[in-house]
mmCIF file of the C-alpha atoms, coordinates in Angstrom:
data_MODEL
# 
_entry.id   MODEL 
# 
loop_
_atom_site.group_PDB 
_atom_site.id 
_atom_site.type_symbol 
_atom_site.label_atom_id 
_atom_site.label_alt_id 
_atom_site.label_comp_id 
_atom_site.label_asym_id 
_atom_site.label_entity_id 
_atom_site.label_seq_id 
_atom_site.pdbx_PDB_ins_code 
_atom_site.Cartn_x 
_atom_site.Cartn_y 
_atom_site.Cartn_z 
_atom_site.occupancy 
_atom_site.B_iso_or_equiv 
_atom_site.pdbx_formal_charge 
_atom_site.auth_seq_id 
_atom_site.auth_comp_id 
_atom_site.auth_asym_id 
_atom_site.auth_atom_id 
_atom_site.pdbx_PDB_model_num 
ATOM 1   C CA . UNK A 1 1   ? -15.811 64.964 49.487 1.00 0.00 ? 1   UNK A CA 1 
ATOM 2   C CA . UNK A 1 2   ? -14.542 62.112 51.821 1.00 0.00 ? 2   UNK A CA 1 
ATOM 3   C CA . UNK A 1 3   ? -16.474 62.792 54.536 1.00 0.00 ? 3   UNK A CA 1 
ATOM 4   C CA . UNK A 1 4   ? -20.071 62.516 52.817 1.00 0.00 ? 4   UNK A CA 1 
ATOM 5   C CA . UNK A 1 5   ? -18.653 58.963 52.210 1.00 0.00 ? 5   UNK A CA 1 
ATOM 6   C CA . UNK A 1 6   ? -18.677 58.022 56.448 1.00 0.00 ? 6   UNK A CA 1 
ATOM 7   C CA . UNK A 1 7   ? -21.944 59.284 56.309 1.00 0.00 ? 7   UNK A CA 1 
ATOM 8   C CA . UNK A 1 8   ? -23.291 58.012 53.445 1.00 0.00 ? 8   UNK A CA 1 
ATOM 9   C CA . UNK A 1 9   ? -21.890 54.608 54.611 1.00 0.00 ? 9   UNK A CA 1 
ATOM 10  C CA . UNK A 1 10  ? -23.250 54.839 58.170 1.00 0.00 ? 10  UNK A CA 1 
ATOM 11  C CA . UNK A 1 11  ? -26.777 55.441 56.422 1.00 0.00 ? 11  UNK A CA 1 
ATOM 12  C CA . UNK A 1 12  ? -26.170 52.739 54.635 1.00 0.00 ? 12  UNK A CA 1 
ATOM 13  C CA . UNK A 1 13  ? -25.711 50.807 57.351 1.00 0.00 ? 13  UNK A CA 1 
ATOM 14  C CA . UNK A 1 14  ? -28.608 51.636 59.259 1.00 0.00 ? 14  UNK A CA 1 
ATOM 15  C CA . UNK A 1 15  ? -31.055 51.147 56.482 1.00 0.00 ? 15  UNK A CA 1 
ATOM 16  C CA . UNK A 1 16  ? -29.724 48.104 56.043 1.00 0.00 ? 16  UNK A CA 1 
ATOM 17  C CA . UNK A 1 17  ? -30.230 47.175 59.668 1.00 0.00 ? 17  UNK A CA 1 
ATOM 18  C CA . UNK A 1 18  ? -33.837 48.294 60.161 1.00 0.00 ? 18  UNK A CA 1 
ATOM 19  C CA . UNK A 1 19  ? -34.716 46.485 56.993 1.00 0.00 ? 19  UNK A CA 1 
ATOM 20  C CA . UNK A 1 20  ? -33.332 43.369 58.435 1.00 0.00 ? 20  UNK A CA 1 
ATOM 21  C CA . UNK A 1 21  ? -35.360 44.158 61.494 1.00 0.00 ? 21  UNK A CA 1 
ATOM 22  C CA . UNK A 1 22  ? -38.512 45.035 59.685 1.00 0.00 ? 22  UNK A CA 1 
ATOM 23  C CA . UNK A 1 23  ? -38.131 41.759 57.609 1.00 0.00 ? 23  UNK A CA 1 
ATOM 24  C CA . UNK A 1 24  ? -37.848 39.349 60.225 1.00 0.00 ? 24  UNK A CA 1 
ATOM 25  C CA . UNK A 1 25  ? -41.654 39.731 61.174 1.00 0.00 ? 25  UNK A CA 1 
ATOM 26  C CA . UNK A 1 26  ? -42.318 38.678 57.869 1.00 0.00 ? 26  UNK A CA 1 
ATOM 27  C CA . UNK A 1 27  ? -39.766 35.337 58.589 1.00 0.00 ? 27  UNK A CA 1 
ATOM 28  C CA . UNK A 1 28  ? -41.451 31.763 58.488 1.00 0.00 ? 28  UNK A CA 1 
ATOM 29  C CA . UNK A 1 29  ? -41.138 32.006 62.143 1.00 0.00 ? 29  UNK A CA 1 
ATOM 30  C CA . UNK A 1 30  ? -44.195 34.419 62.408 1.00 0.00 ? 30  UNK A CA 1 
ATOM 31  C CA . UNK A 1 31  ? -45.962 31.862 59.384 1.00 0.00 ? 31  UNK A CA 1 
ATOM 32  C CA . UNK A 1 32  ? -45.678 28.511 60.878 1.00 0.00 ? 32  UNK A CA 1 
ATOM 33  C CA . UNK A 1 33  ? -49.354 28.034 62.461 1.00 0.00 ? 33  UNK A CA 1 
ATOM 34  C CA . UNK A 1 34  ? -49.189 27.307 65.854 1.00 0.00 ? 34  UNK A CA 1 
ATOM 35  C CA . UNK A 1 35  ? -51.510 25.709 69.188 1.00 0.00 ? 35  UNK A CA 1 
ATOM 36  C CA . UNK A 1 36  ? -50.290 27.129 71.808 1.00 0.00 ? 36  UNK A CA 1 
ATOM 37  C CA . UNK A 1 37  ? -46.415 26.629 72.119 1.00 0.00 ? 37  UNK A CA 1 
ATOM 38  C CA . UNK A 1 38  ? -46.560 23.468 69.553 1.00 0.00 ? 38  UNK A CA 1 
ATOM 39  C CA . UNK A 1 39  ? -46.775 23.886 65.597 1.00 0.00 ? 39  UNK A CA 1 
ATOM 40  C CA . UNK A 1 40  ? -49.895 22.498 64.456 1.00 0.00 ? 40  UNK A CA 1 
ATOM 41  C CA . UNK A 1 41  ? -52.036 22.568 61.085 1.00 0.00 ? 41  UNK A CA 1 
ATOM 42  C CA . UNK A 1 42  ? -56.271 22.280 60.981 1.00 0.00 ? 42  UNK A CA 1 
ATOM 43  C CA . UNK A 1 43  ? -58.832 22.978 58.779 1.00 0.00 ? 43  UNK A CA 1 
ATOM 44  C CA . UNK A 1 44  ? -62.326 22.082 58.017 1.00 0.00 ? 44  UNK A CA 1 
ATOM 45  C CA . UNK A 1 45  ? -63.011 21.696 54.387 1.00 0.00 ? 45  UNK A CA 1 
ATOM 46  C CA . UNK A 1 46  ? -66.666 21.648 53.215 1.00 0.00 ? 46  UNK A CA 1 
ATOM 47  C CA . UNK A 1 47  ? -67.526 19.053 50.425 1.00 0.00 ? 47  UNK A CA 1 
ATOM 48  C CA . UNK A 1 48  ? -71.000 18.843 48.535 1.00 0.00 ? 48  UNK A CA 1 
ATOM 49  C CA . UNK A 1 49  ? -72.628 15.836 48.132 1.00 0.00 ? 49  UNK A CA 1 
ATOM 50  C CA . UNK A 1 50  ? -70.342 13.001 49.686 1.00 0.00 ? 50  UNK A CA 1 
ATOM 51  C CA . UNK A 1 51  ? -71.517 11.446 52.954 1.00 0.00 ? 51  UNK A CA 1 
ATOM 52  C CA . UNK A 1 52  ? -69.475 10.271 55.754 1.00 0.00 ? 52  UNK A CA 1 
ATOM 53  C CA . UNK A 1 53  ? -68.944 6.976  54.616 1.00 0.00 ? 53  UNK A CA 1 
ATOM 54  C CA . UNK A 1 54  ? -67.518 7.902  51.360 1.00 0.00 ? 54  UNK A CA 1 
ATOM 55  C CA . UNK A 1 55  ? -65.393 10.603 53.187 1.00 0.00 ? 55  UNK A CA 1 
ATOM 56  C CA . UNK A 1 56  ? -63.926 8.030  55.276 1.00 0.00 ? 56  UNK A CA 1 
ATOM 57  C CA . UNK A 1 57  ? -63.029 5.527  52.385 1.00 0.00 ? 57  UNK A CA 1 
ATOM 58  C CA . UNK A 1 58  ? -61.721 8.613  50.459 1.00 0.00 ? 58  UNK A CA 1 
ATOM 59  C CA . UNK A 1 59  ? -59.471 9.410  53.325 1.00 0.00 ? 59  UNK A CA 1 
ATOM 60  C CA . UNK A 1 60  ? -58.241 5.700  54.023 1.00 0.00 ? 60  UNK A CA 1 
ATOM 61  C CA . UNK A 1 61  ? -57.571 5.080  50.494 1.00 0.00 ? 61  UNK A CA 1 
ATOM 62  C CA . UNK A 1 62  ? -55.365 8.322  50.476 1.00 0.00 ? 62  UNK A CA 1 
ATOM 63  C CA . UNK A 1 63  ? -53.642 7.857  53.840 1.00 0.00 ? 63  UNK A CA 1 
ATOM 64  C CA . UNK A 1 64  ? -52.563 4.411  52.352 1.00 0.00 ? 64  UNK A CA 1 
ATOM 65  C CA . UNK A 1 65  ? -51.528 5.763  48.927 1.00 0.00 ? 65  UNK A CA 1 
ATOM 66  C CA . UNK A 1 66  ? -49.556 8.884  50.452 1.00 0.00 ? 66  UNK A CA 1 
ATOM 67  C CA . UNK A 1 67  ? -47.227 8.108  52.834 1.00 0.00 ? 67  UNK A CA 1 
ATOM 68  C CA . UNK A 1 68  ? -44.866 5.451  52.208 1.00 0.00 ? 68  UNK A CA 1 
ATOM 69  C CA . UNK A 1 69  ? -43.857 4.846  55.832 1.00 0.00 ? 69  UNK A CA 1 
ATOM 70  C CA . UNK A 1 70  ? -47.061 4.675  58.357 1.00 0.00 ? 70  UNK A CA 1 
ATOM 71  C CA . UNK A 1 71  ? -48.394 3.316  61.506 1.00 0.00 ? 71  UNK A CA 1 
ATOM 72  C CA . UNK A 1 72  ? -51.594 3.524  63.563 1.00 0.00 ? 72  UNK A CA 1 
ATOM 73  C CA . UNK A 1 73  ? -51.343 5.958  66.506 1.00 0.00 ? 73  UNK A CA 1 
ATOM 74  C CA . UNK A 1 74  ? -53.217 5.780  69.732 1.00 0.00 ? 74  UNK A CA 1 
ATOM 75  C CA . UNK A 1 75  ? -56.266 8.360  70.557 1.00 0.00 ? 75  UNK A CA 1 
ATOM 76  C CA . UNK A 1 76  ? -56.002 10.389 74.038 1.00 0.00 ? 76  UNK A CA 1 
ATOM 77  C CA . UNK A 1 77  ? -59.625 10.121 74.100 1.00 0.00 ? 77  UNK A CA 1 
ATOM 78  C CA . UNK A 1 78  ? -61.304 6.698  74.029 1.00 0.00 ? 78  UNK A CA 1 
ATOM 79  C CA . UNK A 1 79  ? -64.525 8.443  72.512 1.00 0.00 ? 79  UNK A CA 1 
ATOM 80  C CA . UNK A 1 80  ? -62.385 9.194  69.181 1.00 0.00 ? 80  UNK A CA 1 
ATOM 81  C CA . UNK A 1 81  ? -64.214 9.101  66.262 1.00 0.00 ? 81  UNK A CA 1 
ATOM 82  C CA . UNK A 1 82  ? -61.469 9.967  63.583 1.00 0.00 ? 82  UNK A CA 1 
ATOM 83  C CA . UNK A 1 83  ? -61.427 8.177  60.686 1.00 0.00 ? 83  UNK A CA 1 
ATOM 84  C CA . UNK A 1 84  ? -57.646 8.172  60.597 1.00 0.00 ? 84  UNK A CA 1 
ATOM 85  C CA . UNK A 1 85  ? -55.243 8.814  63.493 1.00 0.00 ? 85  UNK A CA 1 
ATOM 86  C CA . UNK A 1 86  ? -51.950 7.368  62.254 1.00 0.00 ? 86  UNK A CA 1 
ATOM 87  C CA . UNK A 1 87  ? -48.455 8.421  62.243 1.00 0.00 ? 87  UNK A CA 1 
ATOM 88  C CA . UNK A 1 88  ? -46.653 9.703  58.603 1.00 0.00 ? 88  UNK A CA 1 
ATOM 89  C CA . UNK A 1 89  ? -43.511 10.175 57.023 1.00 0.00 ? 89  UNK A CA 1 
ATOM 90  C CA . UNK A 1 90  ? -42.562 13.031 55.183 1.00 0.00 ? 90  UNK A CA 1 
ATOM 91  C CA . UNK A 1 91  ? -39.551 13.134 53.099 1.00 0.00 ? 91  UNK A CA 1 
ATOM 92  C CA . UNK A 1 92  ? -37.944 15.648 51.789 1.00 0.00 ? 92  UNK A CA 1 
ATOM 93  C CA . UNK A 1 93  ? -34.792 17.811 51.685 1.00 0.00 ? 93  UNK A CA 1 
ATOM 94  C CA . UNK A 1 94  ? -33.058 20.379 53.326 1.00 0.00 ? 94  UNK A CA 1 
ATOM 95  C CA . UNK A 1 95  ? -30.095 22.696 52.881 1.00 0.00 ? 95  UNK A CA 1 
ATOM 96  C CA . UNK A 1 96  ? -28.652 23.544 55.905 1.00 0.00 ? 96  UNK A CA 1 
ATOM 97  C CA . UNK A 1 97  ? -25.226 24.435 54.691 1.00 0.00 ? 97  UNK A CA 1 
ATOM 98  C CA . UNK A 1 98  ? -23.708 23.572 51.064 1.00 0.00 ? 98  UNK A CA 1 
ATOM 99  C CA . UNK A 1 99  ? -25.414 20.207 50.035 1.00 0.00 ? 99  UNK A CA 1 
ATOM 100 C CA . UNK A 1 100 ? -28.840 18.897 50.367 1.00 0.00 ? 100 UNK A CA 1 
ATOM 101 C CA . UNK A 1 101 ? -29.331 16.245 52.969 1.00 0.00 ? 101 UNK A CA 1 
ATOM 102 C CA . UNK A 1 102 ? -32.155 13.914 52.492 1.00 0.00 ? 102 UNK A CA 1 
ATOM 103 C CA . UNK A 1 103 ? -34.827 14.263 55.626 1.00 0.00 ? 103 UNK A CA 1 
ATOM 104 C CA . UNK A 1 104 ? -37.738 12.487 57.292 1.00 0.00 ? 104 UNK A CA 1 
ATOM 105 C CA . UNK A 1 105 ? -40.432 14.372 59.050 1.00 0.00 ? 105 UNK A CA 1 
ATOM 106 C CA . UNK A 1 106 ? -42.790 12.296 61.442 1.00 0.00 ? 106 UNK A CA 1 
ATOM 107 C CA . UNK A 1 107 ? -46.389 13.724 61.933 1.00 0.00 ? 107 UNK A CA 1 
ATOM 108 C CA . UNK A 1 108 ? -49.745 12.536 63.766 1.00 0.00 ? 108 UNK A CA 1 
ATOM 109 C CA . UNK A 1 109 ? -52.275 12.790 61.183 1.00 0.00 ? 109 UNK A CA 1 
ATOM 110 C CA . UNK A 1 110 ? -55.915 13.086 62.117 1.00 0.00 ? 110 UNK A CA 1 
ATOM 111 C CA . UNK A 1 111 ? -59.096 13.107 59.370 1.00 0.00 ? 111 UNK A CA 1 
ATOM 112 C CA . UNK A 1 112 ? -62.552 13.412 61.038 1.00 0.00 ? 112 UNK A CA 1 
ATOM 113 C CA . UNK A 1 113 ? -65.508 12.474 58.259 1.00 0.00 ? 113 UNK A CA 1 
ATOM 114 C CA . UNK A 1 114 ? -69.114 14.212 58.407 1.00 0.00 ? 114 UNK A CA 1 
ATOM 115 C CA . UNK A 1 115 ? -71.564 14.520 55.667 1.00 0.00 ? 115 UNK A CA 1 
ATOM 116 C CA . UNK A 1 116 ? -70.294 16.803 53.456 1.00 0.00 ? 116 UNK A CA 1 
ATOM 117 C CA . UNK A 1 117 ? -67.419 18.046 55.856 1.00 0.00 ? 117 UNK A CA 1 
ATOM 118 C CA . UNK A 1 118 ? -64.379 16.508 56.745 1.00 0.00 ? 118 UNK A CA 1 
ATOM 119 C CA . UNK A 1 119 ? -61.505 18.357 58.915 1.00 0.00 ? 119 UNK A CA 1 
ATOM 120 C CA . UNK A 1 120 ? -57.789 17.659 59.372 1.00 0.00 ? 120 UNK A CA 1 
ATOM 121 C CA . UNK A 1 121 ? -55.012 18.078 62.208 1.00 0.00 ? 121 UNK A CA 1 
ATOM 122 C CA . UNK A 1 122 ? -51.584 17.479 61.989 1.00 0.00 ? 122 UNK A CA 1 
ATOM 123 C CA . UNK A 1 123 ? -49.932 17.704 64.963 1.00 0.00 ? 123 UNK A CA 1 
ATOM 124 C CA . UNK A 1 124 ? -46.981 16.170 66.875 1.00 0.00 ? 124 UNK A CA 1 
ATOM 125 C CA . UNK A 1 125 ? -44.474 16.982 64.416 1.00 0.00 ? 125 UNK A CA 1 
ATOM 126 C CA . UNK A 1 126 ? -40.648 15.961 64.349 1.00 0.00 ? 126 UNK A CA 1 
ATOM 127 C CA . UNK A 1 127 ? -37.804 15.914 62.077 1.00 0.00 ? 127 UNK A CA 1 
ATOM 128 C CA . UNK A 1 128 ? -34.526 14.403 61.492 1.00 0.00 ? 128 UNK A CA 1 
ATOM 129 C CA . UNK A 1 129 ? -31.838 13.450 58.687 1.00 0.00 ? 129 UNK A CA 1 
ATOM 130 C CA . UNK A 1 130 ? -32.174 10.159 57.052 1.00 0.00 ? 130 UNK A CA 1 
ATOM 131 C CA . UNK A 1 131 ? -28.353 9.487  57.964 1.00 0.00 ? 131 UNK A CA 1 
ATOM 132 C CA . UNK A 1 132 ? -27.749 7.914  60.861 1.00 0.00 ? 132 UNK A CA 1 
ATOM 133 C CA . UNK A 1 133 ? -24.133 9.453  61.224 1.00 0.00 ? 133 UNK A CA 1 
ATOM 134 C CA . UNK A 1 134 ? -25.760 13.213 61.511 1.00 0.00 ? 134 UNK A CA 1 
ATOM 135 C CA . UNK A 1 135 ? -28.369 12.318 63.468 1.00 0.00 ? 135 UNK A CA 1 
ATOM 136 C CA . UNK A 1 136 ? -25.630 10.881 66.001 1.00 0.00 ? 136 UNK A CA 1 
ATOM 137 C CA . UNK A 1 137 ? -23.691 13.674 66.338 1.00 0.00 ? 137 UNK A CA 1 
ATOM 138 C CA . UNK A 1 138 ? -26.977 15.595 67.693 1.00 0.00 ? 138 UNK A CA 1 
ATOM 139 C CA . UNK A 1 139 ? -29.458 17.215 66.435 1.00 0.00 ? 139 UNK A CA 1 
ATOM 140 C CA . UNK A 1 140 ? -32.598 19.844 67.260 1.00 0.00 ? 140 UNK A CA 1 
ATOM 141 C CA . UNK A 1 141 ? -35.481 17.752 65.784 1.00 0.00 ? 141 UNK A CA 1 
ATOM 142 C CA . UNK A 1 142 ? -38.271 20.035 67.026 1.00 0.00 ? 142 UNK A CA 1 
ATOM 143 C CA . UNK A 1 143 ? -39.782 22.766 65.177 1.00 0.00 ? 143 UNK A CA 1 
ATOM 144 C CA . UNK A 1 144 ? -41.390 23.815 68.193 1.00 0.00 ? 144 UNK A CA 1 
ATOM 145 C CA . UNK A 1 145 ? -37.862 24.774 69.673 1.00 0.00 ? 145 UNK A CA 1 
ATOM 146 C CA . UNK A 1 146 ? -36.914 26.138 66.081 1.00 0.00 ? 146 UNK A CA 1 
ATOM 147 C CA . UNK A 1 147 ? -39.928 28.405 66.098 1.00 0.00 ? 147 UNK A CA 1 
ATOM 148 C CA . UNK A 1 148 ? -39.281 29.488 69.447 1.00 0.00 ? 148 UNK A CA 1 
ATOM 149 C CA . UNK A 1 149 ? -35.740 30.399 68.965 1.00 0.00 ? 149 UNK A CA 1 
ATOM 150 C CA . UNK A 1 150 ? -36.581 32.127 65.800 1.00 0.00 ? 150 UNK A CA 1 
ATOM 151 C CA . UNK A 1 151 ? -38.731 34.554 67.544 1.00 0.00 ? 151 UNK A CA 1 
ATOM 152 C CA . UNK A 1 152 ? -35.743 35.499 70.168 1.00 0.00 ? 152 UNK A CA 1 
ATOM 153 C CA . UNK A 1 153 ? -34.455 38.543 69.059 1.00 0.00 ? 153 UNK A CA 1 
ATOM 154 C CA . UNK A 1 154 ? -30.702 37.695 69.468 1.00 0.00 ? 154 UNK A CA 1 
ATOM 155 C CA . UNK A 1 155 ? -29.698 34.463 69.241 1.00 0.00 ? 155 UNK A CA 1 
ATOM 156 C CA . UNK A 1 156 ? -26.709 34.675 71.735 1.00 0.00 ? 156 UNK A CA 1 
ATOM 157 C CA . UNK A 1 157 ? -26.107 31.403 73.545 1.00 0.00 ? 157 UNK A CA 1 
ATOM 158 C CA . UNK A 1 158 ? -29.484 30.891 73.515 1.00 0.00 ? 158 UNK A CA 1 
ATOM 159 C CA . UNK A 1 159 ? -29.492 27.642 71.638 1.00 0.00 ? 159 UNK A CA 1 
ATOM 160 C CA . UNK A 1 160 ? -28.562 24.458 73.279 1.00 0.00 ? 160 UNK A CA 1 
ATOM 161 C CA . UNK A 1 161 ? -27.410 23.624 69.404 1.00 0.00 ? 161 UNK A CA 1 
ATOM 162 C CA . UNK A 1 162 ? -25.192 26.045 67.170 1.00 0.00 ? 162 UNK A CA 1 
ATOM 163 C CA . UNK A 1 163 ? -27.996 27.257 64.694 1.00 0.00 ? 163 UNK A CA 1 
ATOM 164 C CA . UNK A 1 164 ? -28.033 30.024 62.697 1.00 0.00 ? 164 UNK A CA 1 
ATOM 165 C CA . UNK A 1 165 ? -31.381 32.265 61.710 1.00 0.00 ? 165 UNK A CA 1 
ATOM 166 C CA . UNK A 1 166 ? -30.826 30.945 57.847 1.00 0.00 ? 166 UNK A CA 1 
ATOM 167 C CA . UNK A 1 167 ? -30.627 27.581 58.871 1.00 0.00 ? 167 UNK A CA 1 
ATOM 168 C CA . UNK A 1 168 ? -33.968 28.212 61.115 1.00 0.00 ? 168 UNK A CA 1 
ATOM 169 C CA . UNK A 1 169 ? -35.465 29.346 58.014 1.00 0.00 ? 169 UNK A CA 1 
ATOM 170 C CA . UNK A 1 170 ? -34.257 26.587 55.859 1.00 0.00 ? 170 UNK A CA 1 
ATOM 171 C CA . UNK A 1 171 ? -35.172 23.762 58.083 1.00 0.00 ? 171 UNK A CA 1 
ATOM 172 C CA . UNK A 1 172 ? -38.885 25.178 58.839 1.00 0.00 ? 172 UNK A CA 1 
ATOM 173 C CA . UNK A 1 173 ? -39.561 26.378 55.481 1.00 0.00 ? 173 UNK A CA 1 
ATOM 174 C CA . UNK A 1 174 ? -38.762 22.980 53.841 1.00 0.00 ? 174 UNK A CA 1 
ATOM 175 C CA . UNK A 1 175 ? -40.827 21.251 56.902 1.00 0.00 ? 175 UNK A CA 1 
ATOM 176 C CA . UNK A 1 176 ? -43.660 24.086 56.052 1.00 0.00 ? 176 UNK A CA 1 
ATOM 177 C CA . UNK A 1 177 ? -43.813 23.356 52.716 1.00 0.00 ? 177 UNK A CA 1 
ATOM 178 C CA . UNK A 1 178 ? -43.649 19.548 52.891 1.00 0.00 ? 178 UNK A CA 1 
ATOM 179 C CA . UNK A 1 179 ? -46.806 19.529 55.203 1.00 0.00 ? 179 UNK A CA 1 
ATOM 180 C CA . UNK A 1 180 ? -48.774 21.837 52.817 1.00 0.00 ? 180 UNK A CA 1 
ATOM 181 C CA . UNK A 1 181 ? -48.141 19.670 49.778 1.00 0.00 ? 181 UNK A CA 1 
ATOM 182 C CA . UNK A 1 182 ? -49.821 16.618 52.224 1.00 0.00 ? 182 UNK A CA 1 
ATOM 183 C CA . UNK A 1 183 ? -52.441 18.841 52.818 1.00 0.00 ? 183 UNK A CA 1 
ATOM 184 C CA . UNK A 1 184 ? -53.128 19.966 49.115 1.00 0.00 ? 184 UNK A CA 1 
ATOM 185 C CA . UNK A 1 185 ? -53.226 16.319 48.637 1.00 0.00 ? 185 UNK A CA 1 
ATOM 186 C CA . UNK A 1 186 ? -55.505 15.079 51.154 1.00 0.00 ? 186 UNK A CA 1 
ATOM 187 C CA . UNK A 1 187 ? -57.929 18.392 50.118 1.00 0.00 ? 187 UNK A CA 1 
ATOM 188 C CA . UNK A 1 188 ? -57.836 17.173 46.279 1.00 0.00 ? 188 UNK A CA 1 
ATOM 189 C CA . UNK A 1 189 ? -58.134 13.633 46.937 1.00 0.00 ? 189 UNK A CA 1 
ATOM 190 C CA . UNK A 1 190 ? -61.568 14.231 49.507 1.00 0.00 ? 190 UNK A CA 1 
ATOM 191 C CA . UNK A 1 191 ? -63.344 16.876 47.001 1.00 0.00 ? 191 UNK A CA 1 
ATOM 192 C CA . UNK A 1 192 ? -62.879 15.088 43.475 1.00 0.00 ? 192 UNK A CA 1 
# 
């Protein structure tokens, strides 16, 4: 009788292991949509009956009543034709550890109006804690890096900052679900 226990721990064990293995394809890693090696979100959303014009005042209005914090950004193309290109702030919050700490998340927003089409991009995305103190003692502000690391398949000394796969998680799941919400927002504001 004791040694079916050894053996029905170390099979415990190892289906333990391979399920963590399995799982981590299914992490927000794997989710996060990407361009390339930066996170990025687009879509083109078809509308019936609402021309440009209207798009464009649709999309003002709610770029104005959304975000709380916002400035203008600057086109890499002089030919732009977006109706918005402007910087955001997200907030929302994140728990790294045992508390909740209260975050910001910058993003370049872009809304491009045609008749009965408009499409979004949200790109350029960083994040930070609203306190000052944290934010001094340094901190990995790029999901890009986040997403990266999260893919590694040991962690090791890989990270120039002491982060842990559930904190990975955390902080790009929160980020993840913040930008959605804008997104849901901006969708229901342009096809009511």
């Amino acid at each position: 009788m004791l040694i079916k226990y050894p053996k029905l721990i170390l099979l415990a064990a190892f289906l333990l292991a391979s399920n963590v293995i399995f799982a981590q394809k299914d992490s927000i890693v794997y989710k996060i949509p990407m361009e390339g090696d930066k996170v990025a979100y687009s879509g083109s959303v078809a509308v019936m009956n609402k021309s440009r014009v209207t798009l464009d005042t649709i999309s003002k209005a709610w770029l104005k009543g959304y975000f709380k914090y916002l400035r203008p950004a600057t086109p890499p193309d002089s030919q732009d034709t977006s109706s918005i290109f402007s910087q955001g702030l997200l907030e929302y919050k994140v728990r790294p550890g045992m508390i909740n700490i209260p975050f910001y998340c910058q993003i370049t927003i872009r809304v491009t109006c045609k008749d009965n089409r408009y499409s979004y991009h949200i790109s350029d995305i960083y994040f930070r804690p609203q306190n000052g103190f944290l934010n001094a003692v340094g901190y990995q502000n790029s999901p890009d890096y986040l997403v990266r690391v999260g893919k590694k398949k040991h962690l090791g000394l890989a990270t120039s900052w002491n982060v842990s796969r559930g904190q990975i998680r955390e902080y790009l799941t929160r980020m993840n679900t913040a930008i959605l919400e804008c997104i849901a927002s901006l969708n229901k504001a342009m096809t009511n």
